[in-house]
N, C-alpha and C positions, 0 to 999 in steps of 0.2 A: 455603644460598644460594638464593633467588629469581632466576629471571631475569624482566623485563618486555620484549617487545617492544612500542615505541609507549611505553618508558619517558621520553621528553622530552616525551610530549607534555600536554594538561592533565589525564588522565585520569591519567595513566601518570606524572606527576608528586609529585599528591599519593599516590598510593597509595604509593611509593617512601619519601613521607617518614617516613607509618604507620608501613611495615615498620621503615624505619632505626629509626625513636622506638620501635619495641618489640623492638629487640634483633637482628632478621633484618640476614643479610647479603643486601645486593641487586646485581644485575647487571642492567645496562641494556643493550640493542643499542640501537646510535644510529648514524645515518650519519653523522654529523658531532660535531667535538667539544661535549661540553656537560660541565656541573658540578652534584649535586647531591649538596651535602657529604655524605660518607661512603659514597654508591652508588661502586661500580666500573663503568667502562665499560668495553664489546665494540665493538669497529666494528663494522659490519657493514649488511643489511638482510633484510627478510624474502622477497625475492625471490632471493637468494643463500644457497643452504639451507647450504654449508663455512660461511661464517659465524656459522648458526643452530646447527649443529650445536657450532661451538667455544665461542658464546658459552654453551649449555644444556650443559656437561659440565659435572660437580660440582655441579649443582643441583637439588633435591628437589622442584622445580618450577617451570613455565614459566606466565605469564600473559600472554597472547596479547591485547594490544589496538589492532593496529593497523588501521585503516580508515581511510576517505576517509568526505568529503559530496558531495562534487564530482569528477567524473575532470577529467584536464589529460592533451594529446599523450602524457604516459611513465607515466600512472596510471592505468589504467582499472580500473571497479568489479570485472571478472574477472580483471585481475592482481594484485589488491592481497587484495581478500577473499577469493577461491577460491585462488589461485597462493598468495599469501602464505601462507594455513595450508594450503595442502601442505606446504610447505615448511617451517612449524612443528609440525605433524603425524612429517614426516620426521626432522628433527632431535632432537625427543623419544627416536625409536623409537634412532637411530642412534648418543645419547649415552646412552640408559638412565634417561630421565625420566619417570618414568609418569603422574605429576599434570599434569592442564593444565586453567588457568580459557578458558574462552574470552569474547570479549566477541562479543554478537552487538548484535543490535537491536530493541526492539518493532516489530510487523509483519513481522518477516521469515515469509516463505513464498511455498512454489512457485510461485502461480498471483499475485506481488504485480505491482500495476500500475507498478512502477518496477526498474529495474535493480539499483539500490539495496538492494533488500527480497529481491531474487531472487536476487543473491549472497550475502547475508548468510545466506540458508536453504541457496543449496548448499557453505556453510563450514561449517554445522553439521552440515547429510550427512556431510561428511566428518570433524569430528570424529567423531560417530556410531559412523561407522565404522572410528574408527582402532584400536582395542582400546582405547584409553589410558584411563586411570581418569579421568577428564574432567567437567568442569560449566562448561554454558552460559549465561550469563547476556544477558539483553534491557532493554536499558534505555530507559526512557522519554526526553525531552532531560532531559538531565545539564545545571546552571545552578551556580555557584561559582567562586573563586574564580579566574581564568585563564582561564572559558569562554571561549564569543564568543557564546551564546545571548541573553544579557541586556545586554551591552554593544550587539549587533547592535537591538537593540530600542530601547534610548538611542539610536542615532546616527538612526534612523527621527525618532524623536519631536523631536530638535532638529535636524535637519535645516533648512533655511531656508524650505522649502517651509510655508505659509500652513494647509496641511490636514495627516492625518496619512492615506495610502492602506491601504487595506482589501482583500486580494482576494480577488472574492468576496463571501460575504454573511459573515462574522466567524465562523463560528459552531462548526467543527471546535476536537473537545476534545483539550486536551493536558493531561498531568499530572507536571509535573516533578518532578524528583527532584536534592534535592541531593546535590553531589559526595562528603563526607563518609560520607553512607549508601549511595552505592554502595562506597564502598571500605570500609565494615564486612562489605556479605555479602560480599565476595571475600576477604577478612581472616578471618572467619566457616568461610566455605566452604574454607578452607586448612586447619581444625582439624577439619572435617566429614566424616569417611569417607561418611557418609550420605548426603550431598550427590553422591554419585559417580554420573555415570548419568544424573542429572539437569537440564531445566532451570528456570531460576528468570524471572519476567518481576518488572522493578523501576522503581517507580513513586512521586511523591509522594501525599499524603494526600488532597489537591484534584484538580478539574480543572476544567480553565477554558477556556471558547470565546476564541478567539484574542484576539476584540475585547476580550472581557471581559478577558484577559490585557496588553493593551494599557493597557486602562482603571487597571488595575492599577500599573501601570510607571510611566504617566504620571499619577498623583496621589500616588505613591513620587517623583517628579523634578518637579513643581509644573509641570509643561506642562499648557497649556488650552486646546485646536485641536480645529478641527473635523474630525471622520472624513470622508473621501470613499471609499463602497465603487465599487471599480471591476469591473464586469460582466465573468464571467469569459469572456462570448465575446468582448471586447477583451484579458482582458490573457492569455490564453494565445498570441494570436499574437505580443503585446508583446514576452512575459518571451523565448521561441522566438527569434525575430531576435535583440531585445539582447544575450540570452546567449551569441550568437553574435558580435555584431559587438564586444561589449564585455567581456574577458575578465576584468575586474573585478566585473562585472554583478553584483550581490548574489543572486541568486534563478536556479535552472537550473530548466529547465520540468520534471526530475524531482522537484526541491525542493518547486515548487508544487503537483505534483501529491500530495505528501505531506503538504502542507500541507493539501492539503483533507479530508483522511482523518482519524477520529478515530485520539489515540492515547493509549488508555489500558488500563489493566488493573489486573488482583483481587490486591489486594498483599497478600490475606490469609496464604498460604503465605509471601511475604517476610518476613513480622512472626514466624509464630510460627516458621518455620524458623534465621533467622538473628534473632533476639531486637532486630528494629530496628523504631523506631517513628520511623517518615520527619518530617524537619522539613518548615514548610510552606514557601512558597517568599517571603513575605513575613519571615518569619522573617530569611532572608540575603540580601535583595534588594544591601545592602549590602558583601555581600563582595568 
């Protein structure tokens, strides 16, 4: 038996289907009911460790993916990604589960310029630290089927607006990775003792300046509009306000500020460690 925390959600979705389609029994913690034929569900969450503990008893291992992009009033980056994996930390040690994937993020580390980035490194401290036979994983954006990465990108581009906004000068590298092949190294990394100890950074085979990423999308969706870059000493006080006064606001000024940052990395160790050879991202623009 597997457990997933963050099993509803799209990462923690497919990977669930994997396991089922190869014979694993899986257990989901979810706060609310859901259905994903043949998983078992736990109530529960991950900031209520009786539940993490009940849901991980009987299981040969725990795969911890829950996080945020965004805090809200009852979710903030330090309860969710530091609290949360105590609490899934605790639960391991407490039901007798010594395996744990953890998900973390590209760019996490101490000194990152967003909160974001600086929780997500001090949840790896503490896996680190927890004795548990442990592997971390950093994923580049994750794009496939259920995301909201490439959907969010559509609703930009057919938006009604005459132009398509830029912000900034386009030019910060990302390198996607689709859903599928993250859930081979963590599929990979369950059959991997070696894997233990370690972490893994997972990335697609490209990388691509935003615009250029844009450009991308939008000659995949036959949209033909003209770019307007908008000068990031307007839109950092913009996106600041709006994402204050409008809680829908697509973009948090930690977002943006992520946005500006390249994010990529050397997927050589991905390939030969876990035997994957990343689709591109044109490949499933489709899914």
């Amino acid at each position: 038996m597997i457990l997933i925390t963050g099993g509803t959600g799209f990462v923690g979705r497919h990977m669930a289907v994997r396991l089922l389609a190869q014979g694993e029994p899986v257990r989901l913690l979810a706060r609310k009911p859901v259905e994903i034929a043949g998983a078992e569900v736990s109530p529960g969450n991950v900031r209520d460790v009786a539940s993490v503990v009940s849901a991980a008893r009987g299981c040969r291992a725990v795969i911890h993916l829950v996080g945020i992009i965004r805090e809200t009033r009852g979710a903030t980056f330090e309860r969710v990604h530091v609290g949360g994996t105590r609490s899934v930390i605790q639960a391991c040690q407490e039901a007798g589960v010594a395996r744990l994937l953890h998900m973390s993020a590209l760019g996490a580390r101490p000194d990152g310029r967003t909160a974001y980035h600086r929780t997500k490194w001090a949840a790896e401290e503490l896996v680190r630290g927890s004795g548990l036979a442990a592997t971390i994983f950093r994923p580049a954006v994750i794009f496939g089927a259920g995301g909201e990465f490439i959907p969010t990108l559509r609703q930009l581009l057919h938006s009604p607006s005459p132009v398509i906004p830029i912000l900034g000068p386009g030019l910060s590298l990302l390198q996607p990775i689709w859903i599928e092949d993250v859930v081979s190294c963590y599929l990979g990394a369950l059959e991997k003792p070696e894997t233990e100890g370690h972490a893994y950074e997972l990335g697609g085979p490209e990388a691509f300046g935003f615009e250029e990423l844009v450009d991308v999308i939008a000659e995949d969706e036959g949209v033909d509009k003209r770019k307007l870059h908008l000068p990031l000493l307007l839109a950092r006080p913009a996106v600041a306000v709006l994402s204050r006064l409008l809680p829908g606001f697509p973009i948090t000024p930690d977002q943006l500020t992520m946005l500006l940052e390249d994010s990529v990395c050397d997927i050589r160790e991905m390939r030969k460690t876990f035997g994957v050879t990343p689709a591109s991202l044109r490949e499933h623009l489709r899914d």
